[in-house]
C-alpha positions in Angstrom: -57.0 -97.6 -53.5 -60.8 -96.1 -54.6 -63.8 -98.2 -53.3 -65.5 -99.4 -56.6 -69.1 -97.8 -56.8 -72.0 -99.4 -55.4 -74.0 -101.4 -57.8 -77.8 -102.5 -57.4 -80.5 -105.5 -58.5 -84.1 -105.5 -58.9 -86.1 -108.1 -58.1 -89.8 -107.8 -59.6 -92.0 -110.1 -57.8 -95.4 -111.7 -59.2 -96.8 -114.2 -60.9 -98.8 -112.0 -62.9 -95.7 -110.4 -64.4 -94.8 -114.2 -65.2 -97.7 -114.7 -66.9 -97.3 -112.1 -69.0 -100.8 -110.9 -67.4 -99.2 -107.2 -66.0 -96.1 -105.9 -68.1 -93.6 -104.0 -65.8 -93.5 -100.4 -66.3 -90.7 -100.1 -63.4 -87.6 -101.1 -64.7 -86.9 -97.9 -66.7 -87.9 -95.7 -63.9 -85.8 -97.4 -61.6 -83.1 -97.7 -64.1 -82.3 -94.0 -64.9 -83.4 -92.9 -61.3 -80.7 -95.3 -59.5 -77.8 -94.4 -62.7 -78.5 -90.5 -61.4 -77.9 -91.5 -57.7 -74.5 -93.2 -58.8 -76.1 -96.9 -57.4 -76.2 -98.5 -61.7 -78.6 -101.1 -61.9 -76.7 -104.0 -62.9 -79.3 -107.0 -63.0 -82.8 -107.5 -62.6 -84.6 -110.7 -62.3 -88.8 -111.6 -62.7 -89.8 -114.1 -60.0 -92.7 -115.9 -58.8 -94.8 -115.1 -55.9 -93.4 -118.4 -54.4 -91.7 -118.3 -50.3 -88.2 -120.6 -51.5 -88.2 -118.6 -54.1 -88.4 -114.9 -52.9 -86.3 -116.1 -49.3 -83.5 -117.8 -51.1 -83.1 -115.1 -54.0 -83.3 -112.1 -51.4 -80.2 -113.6 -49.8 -78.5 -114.2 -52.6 -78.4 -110.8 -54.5 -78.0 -109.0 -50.7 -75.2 -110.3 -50.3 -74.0 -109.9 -54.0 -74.9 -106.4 -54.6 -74.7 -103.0 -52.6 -78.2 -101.7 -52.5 -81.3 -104.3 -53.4 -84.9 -102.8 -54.7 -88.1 -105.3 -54.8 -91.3 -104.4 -56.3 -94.7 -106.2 -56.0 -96.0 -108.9 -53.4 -97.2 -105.9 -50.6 -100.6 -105.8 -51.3 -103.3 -107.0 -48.9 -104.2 -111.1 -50.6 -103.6 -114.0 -50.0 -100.7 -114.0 -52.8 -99.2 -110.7 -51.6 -96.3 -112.4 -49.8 -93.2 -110.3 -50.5 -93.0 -108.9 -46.7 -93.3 -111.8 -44.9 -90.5 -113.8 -47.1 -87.8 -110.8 -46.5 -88.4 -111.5 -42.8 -87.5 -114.9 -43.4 -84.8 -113.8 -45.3 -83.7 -111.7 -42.1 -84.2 -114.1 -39.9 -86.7 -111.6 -37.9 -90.0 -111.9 -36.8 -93.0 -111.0 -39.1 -94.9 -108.5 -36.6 -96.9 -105.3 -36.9 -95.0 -102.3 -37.1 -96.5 -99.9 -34.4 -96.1 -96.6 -36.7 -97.4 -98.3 -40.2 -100.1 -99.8 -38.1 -100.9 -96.3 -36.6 -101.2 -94.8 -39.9 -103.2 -97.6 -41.5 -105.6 -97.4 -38.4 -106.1 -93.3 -38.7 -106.9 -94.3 -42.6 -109.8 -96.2 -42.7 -113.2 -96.0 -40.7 -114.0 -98.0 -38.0 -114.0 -101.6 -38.9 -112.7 -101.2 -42.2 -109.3 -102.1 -40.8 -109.8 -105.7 -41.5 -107.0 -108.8 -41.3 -106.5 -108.4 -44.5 -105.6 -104.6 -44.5 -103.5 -105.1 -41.8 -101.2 -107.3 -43.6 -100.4 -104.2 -45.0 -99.0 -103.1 -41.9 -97.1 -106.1 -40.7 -93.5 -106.0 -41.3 -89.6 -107.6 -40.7 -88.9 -106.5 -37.3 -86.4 -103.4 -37.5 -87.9 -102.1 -40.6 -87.9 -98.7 -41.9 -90.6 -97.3 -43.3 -91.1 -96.0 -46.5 -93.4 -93.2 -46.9 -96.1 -94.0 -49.8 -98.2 -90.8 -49.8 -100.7 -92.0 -52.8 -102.2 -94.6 -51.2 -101.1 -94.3 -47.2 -99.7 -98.4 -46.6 -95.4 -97.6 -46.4 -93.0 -99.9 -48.0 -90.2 -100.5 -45.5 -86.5 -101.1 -46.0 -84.4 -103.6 -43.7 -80.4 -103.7 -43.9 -79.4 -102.8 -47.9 -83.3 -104.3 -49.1 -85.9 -101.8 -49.7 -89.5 -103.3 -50.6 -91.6 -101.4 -52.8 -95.2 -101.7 -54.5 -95.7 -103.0 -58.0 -98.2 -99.9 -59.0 -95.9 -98.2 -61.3 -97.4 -94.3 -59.7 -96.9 -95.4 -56.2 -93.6 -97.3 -56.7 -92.6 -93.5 -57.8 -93.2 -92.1 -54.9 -92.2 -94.5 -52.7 -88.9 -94.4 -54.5 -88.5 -90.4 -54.1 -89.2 -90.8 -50.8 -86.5 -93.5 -50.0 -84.2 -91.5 -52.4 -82.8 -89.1 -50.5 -81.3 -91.5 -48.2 -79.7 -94.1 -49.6 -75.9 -94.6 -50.2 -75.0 -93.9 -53.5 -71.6 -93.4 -55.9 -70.7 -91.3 -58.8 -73.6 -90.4 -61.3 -73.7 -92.6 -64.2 -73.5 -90.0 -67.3 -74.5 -90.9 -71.3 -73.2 -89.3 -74.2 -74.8 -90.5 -77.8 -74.4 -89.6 -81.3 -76.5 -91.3 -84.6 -76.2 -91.6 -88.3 -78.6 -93.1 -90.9 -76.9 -95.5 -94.1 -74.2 -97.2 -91.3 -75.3 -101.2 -90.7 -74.1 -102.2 -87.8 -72.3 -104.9 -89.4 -69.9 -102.6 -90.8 -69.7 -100.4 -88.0 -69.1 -103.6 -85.3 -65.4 -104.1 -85.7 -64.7 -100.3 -85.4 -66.8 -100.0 -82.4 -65.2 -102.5 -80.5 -61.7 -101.1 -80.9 -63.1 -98.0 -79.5 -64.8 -100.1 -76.8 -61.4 -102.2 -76.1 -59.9 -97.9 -75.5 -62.5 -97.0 -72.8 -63.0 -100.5 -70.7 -64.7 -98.6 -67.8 -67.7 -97.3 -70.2 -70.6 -99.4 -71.4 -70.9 -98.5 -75.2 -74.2 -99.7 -77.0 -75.3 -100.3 -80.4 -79.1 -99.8 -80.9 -80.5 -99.9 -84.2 -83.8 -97.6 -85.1 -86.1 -97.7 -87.7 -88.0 -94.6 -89.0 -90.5 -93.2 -91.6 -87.3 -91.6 -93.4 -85.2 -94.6 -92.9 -83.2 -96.8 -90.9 -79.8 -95.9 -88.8 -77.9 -97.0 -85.9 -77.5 -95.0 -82.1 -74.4 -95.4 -80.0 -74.6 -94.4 -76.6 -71.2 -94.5 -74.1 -72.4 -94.3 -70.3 -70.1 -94.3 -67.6 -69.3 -92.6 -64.4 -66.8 -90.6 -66.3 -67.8 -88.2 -68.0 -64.9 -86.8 -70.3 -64.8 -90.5 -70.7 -68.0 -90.6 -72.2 -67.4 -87.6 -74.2 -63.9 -89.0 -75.8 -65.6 -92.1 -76.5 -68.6 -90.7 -78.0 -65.6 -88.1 -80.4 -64.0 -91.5 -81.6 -67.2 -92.9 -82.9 -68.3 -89.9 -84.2 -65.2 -89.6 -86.5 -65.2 -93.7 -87.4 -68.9 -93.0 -88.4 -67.6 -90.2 -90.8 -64.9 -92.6 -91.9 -67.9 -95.3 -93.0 -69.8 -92.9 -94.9 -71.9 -91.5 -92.5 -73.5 -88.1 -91.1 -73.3 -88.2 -87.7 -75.4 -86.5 -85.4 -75.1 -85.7 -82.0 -77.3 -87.1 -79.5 -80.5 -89.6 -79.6 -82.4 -89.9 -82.9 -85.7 -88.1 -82.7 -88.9 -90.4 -82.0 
């Protein structure tokens, strides 16, 4: 019997997001890196910088999915509570982590390591670091949870620096084609006998809208890529069948 492969959730933490103060520039990154590593993200949730909140949503996606990714909350204010709540979440002691500590120390002068900077370097117990080499203070993953910042550049690195060692499945692969003069209201019906053939891909319907008209993309993604591929050959012939000119790949920007 195969093991089904390992799925993932974001959790983007801060009530500036919530505000609608900060708009996320993470998800997509996060999105196609994790589909490449075989680990598809499969839900992603906005919440507050709020202890219950973080502690009891932690727990429940950890336990629901294979591999769980949290940006935001690791900063050095009074708000910045993301760390603190995972060790709750753990059940571990909040303590400084000798290593992140060490490297926060050799960072700044003298004195300019204050209690607030050092929050920065207090972590679950048992934590592993990961390296941030932008800005020097590590995020730190514990059992299948890995904490990141919210600042989109050093979320990136962060993230290619836990990369390489986390668990992941079968690449998730995308196929497209796209036609102009094709509603998607005749197309629908079609479509979803094709998606009834192929249960195992995800196949999406995504309108654009361009200077030379309008037109409709489908795009099959799956871990299968002859799959994808068959999928992508049925829709290209029911799109001929319509009236339509089908092209393969992603319409141009």
């Amino acid at each position: 019997m195969s093991t089904p492969d390992p799925t993932a959730c974001l959790l983007v933490i801060g009530n500036e997001v919530l505000s609608g103060r900060t708009q996320d520039a993470n998800i997509k990154f996060l999105a196609t890196k994790l589909g490449e590593l075989g680990l598809p993200l499969r839900e992603v949730r906005v919440i507050p910088d709020v202890a219950a909140t973080i502690v009891g949503t932690v727990n429940e996606v950890r336990a629901r999915f294979a591999q769980v990714f949290t940006t935001g909350g690791i900063g050095p204010t009074h708000d910045d509570i993301t760390s603190e709540c995972i060790a709750e979440a753990f059940g571990v002691p909040w303590e400084p982590h000798p290593e992140a500590w060490a490297r926060m120390q050799r960072q700044y002068k003298p004195g300019e390591f204050n209690a607030a900077r050092q929050r920065m370097a207090t972590m679950p117990r048992g934590a592993t670091l990961i390296d941030n080499p932008i800005s020097i203070a590590p995020g730190f993953s514990i059992g299948n949870v890995h904490v990141m910042a919210g600042v989109p550049r050093i979320m990136q690195a962060m993230f290619e620096n836990l990369a390489p060692r986390l668990p992941g499945g079968r690449p998730v692969r995308a196929c497209a084609v796209h036609t102009h003069g094709v509603p998607e209201g005749v197309l629908a019906e079609g479509l979803a006998a094709i998606q009834a053939r192929y249960p195992s891909l995800d196949l999406g319907s995504y309108p654009f809208y361009r200077a030379s008209g309008g037109g409709v993309a489908i795009v099959a993604r799956g871990t299968d890529e002859a799959a994808c591929a068959e999928a992508i050959g049925a829709v290209t012939q029911l799109l001929r069948d319509l009236g339509g000119a089908p092209v393969a790949g992603e319409p141009p920007v």
